[in-house]
N, C-alpha and C positions, 0 to 999 in steps of 0.2 A: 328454439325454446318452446316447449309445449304450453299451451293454451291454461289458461288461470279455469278451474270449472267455475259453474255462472255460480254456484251456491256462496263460494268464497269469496267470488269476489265483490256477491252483493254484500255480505261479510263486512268486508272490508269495507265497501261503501258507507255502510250504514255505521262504523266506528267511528270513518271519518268525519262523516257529518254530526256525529253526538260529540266532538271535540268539537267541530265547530259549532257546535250550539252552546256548548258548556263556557267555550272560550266566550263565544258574543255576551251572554250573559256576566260576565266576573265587570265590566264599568258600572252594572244596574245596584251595586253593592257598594259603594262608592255614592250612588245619586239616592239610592235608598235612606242612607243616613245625613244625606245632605238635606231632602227633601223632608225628611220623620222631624230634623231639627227643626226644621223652619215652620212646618203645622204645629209642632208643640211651642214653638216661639208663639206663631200669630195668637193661635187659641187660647191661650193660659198667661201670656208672658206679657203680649201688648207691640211686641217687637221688639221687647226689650233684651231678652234673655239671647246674646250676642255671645259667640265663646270668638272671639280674636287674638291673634297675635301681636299682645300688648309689650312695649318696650319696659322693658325693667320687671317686666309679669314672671309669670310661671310658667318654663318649661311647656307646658299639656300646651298652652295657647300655642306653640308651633304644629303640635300636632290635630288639634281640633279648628285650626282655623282656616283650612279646604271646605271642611263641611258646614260652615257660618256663612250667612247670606244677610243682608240689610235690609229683604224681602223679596216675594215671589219675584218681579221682575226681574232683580239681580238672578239670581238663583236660576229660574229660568232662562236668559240669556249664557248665563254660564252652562246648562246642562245642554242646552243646544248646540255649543261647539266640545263639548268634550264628550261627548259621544261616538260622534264620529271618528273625532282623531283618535280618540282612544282603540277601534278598531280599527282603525288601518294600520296602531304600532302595534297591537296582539294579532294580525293581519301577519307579521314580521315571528313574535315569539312573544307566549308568556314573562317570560324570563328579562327581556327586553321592556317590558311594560311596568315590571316590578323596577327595575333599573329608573327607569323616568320618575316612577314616583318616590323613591328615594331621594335620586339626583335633587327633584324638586325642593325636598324636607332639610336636605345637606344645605342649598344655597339658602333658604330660609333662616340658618342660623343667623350668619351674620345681619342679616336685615335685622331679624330679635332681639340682636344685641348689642346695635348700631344705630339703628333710623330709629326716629325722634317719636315716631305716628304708627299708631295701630292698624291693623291692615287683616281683613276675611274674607274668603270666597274661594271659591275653585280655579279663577281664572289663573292664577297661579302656575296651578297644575296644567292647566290650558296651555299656556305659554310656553312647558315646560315639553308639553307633546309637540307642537311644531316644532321647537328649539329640534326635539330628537329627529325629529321625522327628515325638517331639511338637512341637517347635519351628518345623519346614517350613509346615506345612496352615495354623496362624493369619499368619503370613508371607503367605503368598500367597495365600490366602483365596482356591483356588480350590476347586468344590465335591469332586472327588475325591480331591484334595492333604490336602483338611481333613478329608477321609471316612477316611484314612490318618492323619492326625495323631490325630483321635480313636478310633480302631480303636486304636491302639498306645498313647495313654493308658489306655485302658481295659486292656486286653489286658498290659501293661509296668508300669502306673502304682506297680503294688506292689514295683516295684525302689527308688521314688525314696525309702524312709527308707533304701535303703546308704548314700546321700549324707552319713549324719550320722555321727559317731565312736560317740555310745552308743546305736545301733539295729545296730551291727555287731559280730559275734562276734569274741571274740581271738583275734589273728592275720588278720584281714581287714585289705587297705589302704584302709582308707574315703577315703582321699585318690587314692587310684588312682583311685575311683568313679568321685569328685568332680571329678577334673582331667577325666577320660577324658567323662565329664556336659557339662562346661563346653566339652572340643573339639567334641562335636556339634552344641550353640550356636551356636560360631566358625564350623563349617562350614555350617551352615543360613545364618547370617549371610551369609557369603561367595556363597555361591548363589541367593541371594532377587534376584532382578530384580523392580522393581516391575510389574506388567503396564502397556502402554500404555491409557492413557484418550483413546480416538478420539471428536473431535467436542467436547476441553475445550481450553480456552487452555493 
Protein backbone atom coordinates (compact mmCIF):
# COMPACT_ATOMS: atom_id res chain seq x y z
CA UNK A 1 0.00 0.00 0.00
CA UNK A 2 1.65 3.24 -0.75
CA UNK A 3 2.30 5.77 1.92
CA UNK A 4 -0.69 8.42 2.81
CA UNK A 5 1.63 11.95 1.66
CA UNK A 6 2.21 13.94 4.93
CA UNK A 7 0.05 16.87 3.53
CA UNK A 8 -3.23 14.78 3.73
CA UNK A 9 -2.66 13.23 6.13
CA UNK A 10 -2.16 16.14 8.35
CA UNK A 11 -5.61 16.81 6.37
CA UNK A 12 -7.07 14.38 7.92
CA UNK A 13 -5.78 14.90 11.19
CA UNK A 14 -6.81 18.10 11.60
CA UNK A 15 -10.64 17.11 10.44
CA UNK A 16 -10.46 14.61 12.93
CA UNK A 17 -9.83 16.64 15.72
CA UNK A 18 -12.37 19.61 14.62
CA UNK A 19 -15.04 16.73 15.15
CA UNK A 20 -13.62 16.12 18.14
CA UNK A 21 -13.82 19.47 19.25
CA UNK A 22 -17.19 20.23 17.78
CA UNK A 23 -18.35 16.83 19.25
CA UNK A 24 -16.89 17.78 23.11
CA UNK A 25 -18.60 21.00 22.86
CA UNK A 26 -22.54 19.82 21.88
CA UNK A 27 -23.09 18.80 26.44
CA UNK A 28 -21.82 22.87 26.96
CA UNK A 29 -25.52 23.53 25.19
CA UNK A 30 -27.32 21.65 27.36
CA UNK A 31 -25.44 23.20 30.61
CA UNK A 32 -25.56 26.57 28.83
CA UNK A 33 -29.38 26.74 29.33
CA UNK A 34 -29.26 24.89 32.51
CA UNK A 35 -26.94 27.48 33.88
CA UNK A 36 -28.63 30.94 31.85
CA UNK A 37 -31.92 29.60 33.88
CA UNK A 38 -30.60 29.44 37.15
CA UNK A 39 -28.68 33.22 37.09
CA UNK A 40 -31.96 34.53 35.63
CA UNK A 41 -33.87 32.49 38.56
CA UNK A 42 -31.20 33.77 41.33
CA UNK A 43 -31.08 37.47 39.89
CA UNK A 44 -34.60 38.46 39.18
CA UNK A 45 -36.78 35.68 40.37
CA UNK A 46 -35.45 34.94 44.12
CA UNK A 47 -35.22 31.30 43.27
CA UNK A 48 -38.43 31.20 42.63
CA UNK A 49 -38.84 31.02 38.97
CA UNK A 50 -38.63 26.86 39.00
CA UNK A 51 -39.85 25.30 35.35
CA UNK A 52 -40.58 21.52 36.83
CA UNK A 53 -42.23 18.61 35.85
CA UNK A 54 -45.46 19.08 37.62
CA UNK A 55 -48.10 16.30 37.97
CA UNK A 56 -51.31 17.23 36.21
CA UNK A 57 -49.14 20.42 34.62
CA UNK A 58 -48.35 21.17 31.24
CA UNK A 59 -46.60 19.08 28.77
CA UNK A 60 -43.44 21.90 28.41
CA UNK A 61 -42.66 20.83 32.38
CA UNK A 62 -41.34 17.28 30.86
CA UNK A 63 -39.36 19.09 28.55
CA UNK A 64 -37.96 22.06 30.62
CA UNK A 65 -37.39 20.21 33.72
CA UNK A 66 -33.59 18.85 32.87
CA UNK A 67 -32.61 22.47 32.69
CA UNK A 68 -34.47 23.66 36.44
CA UNK A 69 -32.26 23.47 39.23
CA UNK A 70 -33.42 24.35 43.06
CA UNK A 71 -30.08 26.22 43.07
CA UNK A 72 -26.45 26.59 42.20
CA UNK A 73 -25.39 23.68 44.31
CA UNK A 74 -28.02 21.40 42.89
CA UNK A 75 -27.10 22.53 39.47
CA UNK A 76 -23.73 22.31 39.94
CA UNK A 77 -23.50 18.82 41.46
CA UNK A 78 -25.51 17.81 38.43
CA UNK A 79 -23.12 19.46 35.74
CA UNK A 80 -20.22 17.76 37.31
CA UNK A 81 -21.32 14.40 36.60
CA UNK A 82 -23.00 15.02 33.39
CA UNK A 83 -20.16 16.11 31.71
CA UNK A 84 -18.15 13.64 31.69
CA UNK A 85 -20.64 10.87 31.03
CA UNK A 86 -21.83 12.79 28.50
CA UNK A 87 -18.54 12.49 26.66
CA UNK A 88 -17.73 9.08 27.07
CA UNK A 89 -21.36 8.25 25.29
CA UNK A 90 -20.51 10.85 22.24
CA UNK A 91 -16.94 9.10 22.89
CA UNK A 92 -19.39 6.11 21.28
CA UNK A 93 -21.52 8.32 18.52
CA UNK A 94 -23.53 11.51 18.25
CA UNK A 95 -26.40 9.73 17.29
CA UNK A 96 -26.12 7.44 20.49
CA UNK A 97 -26.12 10.49 22.69
CA UNK A 98 -29.28 11.87 20.92
CA UNK A 99 -30.87 8.39 21.76
CA UNK A 100 -30.15 8.75 25.71
CA UNK A 101 -31.57 11.99 25.79
CA UNK A 102 -34.73 10.97 24.15
CA UNK A 103 -34.73 7.61 26.02
CA UNK A 104 -34.65 9.90 28.94
CA UNK A 105 -37.84 12.42 27.94
CA UNK A 106 -39.90 8.82 26.80
CA UNK A 107 -39.45 7.48 30.54
CA UNK A 108 -40.30 10.86 32.03
CA UNK A 109 -43.77 10.60 30.56
CA UNK A 110 -45.14 8.14 32.80
CA UNK A 111 -43.58 9.74 35.94
CA UNK A 112 -45.68 13.17 34.50
CA UNK A 113 -48.50 11.33 34.38
CA UNK A 114 -48.33 9.02 37.43
CA UNK A 115 -46.10 10.19 40.49
CA UNK A 116 -48.01 12.32 42.79
CA UNK A 117 -44.67 15.06 43.26
CA UNK A 118 -42.93 17.42 40.98
CA UNK A 119 -39.48 16.74 40.16
CA UNK A 120 -36.26 19.26 38.21
CA UNK A 121 -32.89 18.84 37.40
CA UNK A 122 -30.42 17.20 35.06
CA UNK A 123 -29.78 14.39 37.28
CA UNK A 124 -32.31 12.52 35.42
CA UNK A 125 -30.51 12.73 32.23
CA UNK A 126 -27.38 11.79 34.50
CA UNK A 127 -29.04 8.59 35.35
CA UNK A 128 -30.02 8.14 32.17
CA UNK A 129 -26.11 8.15 30.80
CA UNK A 130 -24.92 5.52 32.93
CA UNK A 131 -28.06 3.51 32.50
CA UNK A 132 -26.68 3.64 28.66
CA UNK A 133 -23.29 3.49 29.12
CA UNK A 134 -23.40 0.18 31.48
CA UNK A 135 -26.02 -1.36 29.29
CA UNK A 136 -24.18 -0.76 25.69
CA UNK A 137 -20.63 -2.88 25.99
CA UNK A 138 -22.49 -6.32 27.37
CA UNK A 139 -25.12 -5.63 24.29
CA UNK A 140 -22.55 -5.67 21.79
CA UNK A 141 -19.88 -7.38 23.27
CA UNK A 142 -17.42 -5.61 21.47
CA UNK A 143 -14.05 -5.43 23.15
CA UNK A 144 -13.76 -1.57 23.51
CA UNK A 145 -17.72 -0.94 23.88
CA UNK A 146 -17.28 -3.44 27.00
CA UNK A 147 -13.94 -1.86 28.00
CA UNK A 148 -16.49 1.45 28.36
CA UNK A 149 -19.33 -0.42 29.87
CA UNK A 150 -17.08 -1.60 32.60
CA UNK A 151 -15.03 1.59 33.05
CA UNK A 152 -18.36 3.22 33.87
CA UNK A 153 -19.72 0.48 36.01
CA UNK A 154 -16.91 0.62 37.99
CA UNK A 155 -16.30 4.35 37.88
CA UNK A 156 -20.63 5.26 38.16
CA UNK A 157 -21.67 2.02 39.67
CA UNK A 158 -22.11 3.90 43.29
CA UNK A 159 -24.98 5.91 41.63
CA UNK A 160 -27.10 2.80 41.31
CA UNK A 161 -28.64 2.75 45.08
CA UNK A 162 -30.46 6.49 43.88
CA UNK A 163 -32.38 4.09 42.06
CA UNK A 164 -34.16 3.04 45.43
CA UNK A 165 -36.61 5.38 47.56
CA UNK A 166 -34.77 4.62 51.07
CA UNK A 167 -31.06 4.90 49.89
CA UNK A 168 -32.29 8.59 48.76
CA UNK A 169 -32.24 11.77 50.96
CA UNK A 170 -35.58 13.84 51.40
CA UNK A 171 -36.37 15.65 48.81
CA UNK A 172 -34.52 13.62 46.21
CA UNK A 173 -36.73 12.31 43.22
CA UNK A 174 -35.73 8.77 43.37
CA UNK A 175 -38.20 8.11 40.62
CA UNK A 176 -36.53 10.68 38.49
CA UNK A 177 -33.43 8.38 38.84
CA UNK A 178 -35.25 5.65 38.17
CA UNK A 179 -37.15 6.69 35.04
CA UNK A 180 -34.17 8.78 33.68
CA UNK A 181 -31.90 4.79 34.64
CA UNK A 182 -34.54 2.96 32.73
CA UNK A 183 -34.42 5.72 29.52
CA UNK A 184 -30.66 4.80 29.15
CA UNK A 185 -31.76 1.06 28.86
CA UNK A 186 -34.40 2.06 26.13
CA UNK A 187 -31.79 3.84 24.49
CA UNK A 188 -28.94 1.23 24.47
CA UNK A 189 -31.78 -1.04 23.50
CA UNK A 190 -32.72 1.09 20.44
CA UNK A 191 -29.09 1.27 19.25
CA UNK A 192 -27.75 -2.23 19.83
CA UNK A 193 -27.41 -3.81 16.05
CA UNK A 194 -26.47 -7.23 16.59
CA UNK A 195 -22.93 -7.41 14.81
CA UNK A 196 -23.07 -9.62 11.43
CA UNK A 197 -21.87 -13.24 11.96
CA UNK A 198 -19.86 -13.84 8.29
CA UNK A 199 -19.40 -17.44 7.31
CA UNK A 200 -22.78 -18.57 9.60
CA UNK A 201 -26.31 -19.63 8.03
Amino acid sequence: MAPIPSNRLSLRLDRALARLGATALIPLLPLALAWGQELVDQLFFGGQWNLPMVPGGSFLGVLTAPFSHSDFGHLLGNSLWFLPLSWLVLAKSRSDYLAVWLGAYLMAIPVWLFWPTSSHGLSGVVFALVGYLIVIGFLERRPLVLALSLFSLISYGGFLPGLLPFFSPPGVSWIGHASGFAGGVLAALAVYREPARHGRP
